[in-house]
Each structure stands twice: as C-alpha cells, then as structure tokens.
Steps between C-alpha positions, in 0.01 A plus 500: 500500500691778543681668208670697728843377687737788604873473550450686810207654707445535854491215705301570838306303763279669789697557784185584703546843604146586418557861304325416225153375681502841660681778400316530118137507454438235328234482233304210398270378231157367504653166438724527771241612723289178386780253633567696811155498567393099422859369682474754798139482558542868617200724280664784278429773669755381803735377209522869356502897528499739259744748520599858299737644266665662810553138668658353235726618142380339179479633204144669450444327153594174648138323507459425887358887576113411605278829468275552842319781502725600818781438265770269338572218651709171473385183678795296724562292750407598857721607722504376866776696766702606158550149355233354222187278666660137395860597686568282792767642765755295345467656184342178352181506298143355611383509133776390390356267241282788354739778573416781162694446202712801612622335814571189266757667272647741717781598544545457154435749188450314162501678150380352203627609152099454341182642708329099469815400758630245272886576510672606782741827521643503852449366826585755773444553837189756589642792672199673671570350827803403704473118435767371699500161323808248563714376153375144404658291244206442316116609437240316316477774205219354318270498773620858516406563183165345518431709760550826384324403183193363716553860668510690217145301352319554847612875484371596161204354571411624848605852341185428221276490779627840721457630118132425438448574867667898468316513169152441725520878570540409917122349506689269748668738733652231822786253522214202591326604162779469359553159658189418392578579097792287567315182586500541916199538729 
C-alpha cells in the first residue's frame, strides 16, 4: 500500500496522439525485452536497435551506455517510418500488455525521498516530450507507484549486467553478442 497520497498531482489519461511512441528513443531493459519478446513472438533483434550518444541525450554516467568496440551505445526500441515497432496507425499499442516499464509510467515523473523507493516525494508529469494528455479526475496512483518501483528494480539490475559486460574489455564487440550476454539467441 501506498504511503504516498498527494493533495494534488497531475491527473492525465492518453489522449492518443502517439508523441511519446515516437518522438523519444526509448530505452528498454533486458526484462522488458524478455516480455516483449515471449507476448510478441517477434525475436529481439526485430524488437531493438542500438543507437549512439548523438541519437539520444542521457546523462553519460547514467548506466544504459553499452561499450562496442565501434562505440557507446544504448539499446531501444525499433523504429519503423519514425514511430516505435509496436505503434499501430491509430496510435494504439500491439504490445500493449508487455509495453517496457517506461511506457507504463509515463507521462509521469516520481521522486522518492529514500534511494529503496519506499516514500514518495512528488508525482509530476515527465517533461521530455510533448505529452498531450487530456485532465482526468482520477488515476490509480498505486499502480503508479508500483510501477516505477518495478522500473526502478529492472533498471539497476539490467545496468549490473552492461557493467560486467564494459568491464569484459570489448571481448564481445556486436549488438547480437550482446544479445546473447543478455539471455537472447
């Protein structure tokens, strides 16, 4: 249960304009990857790309840079005519049910006062996109909150293994090696 419950915090709903499936890159966890992969059918390799510093901003110390010997790089979702893979025309989503963690919080920022994301600070909205969300009277904040902690557990972990993978020294130089390290192929 939630210890959590604001006075007031932003209250959206999708309005199904589709900005935020393909203007960001988005990137995506191991984890993620694994439920995209088993509810889609679809093998990894279609599911994501690996991208550069230069394609997307993040922070360099922010545990999703992969070292290739060509370079960094962060693995996302693949992009198909500008909009991610799972995008329909109507800006709905075929993965819906396994859509990444990031898709399942956003557009919503959440700060916790402690680094174990036990108490909650604020709720916000995320402001790295457009989102052009409609005012609801209500969203389900706990599932909100389990989210972004289930988020926040699949993120430290997938950023142990690009860790022990940079530490290799590049013996693995390719995005399917890396694919491979991560439990694909």
């Amino acid at each position: 249960m939630t210890i959590f419950k604001p006075k007031r915090y932003p209250k959206v709903e999708c309005c199904g304009c589709g900005n935020c499936c393909s203007i960001p890159e988005i990137p995506i966890t191991h984890k993620d990857l694994e439920r995209l992969v088993k509810v889609t059918g679809m093998p990894a390799s279609r599911i994501v790309r690996f991208c550069s510093d230069s394609e997307m901003e993040f922070d360099a110390d922010s545990g999703l840079w992969i070292s290739f010997k060509t370079g960094k790089k962060a693995m996302v979702l693949r992009k198909r005519r500008g909009r991610c893979v799972f995008q329909t025309k109507t800006c709905t989503c075929k993965a819906y049910e396994a859509r990444p963690q990031t898709c399942r919080t956003f557009p919503y920022s959440v700060d916790f006062e402690d680094a174990k994301c036990k108490e909650v600070n604020k709720i916000s909205l995320n402001n790295i996109i457009d989102c052009k969300g409609v005012k609801c009277k209500e969203i389900d904040v706990d599932n909100l909150i389990a989210n972004v902690r289930r988020e926040s557990r699949e993120d430290r972990a997938y950023h142990g293994l690009i860790r022990v993978w940079n530490k290799s020294g590049g013996d693995m130089c390719g995005s399917i090696d890396f694919l491979m390290y991560i439990g694909f192929f």
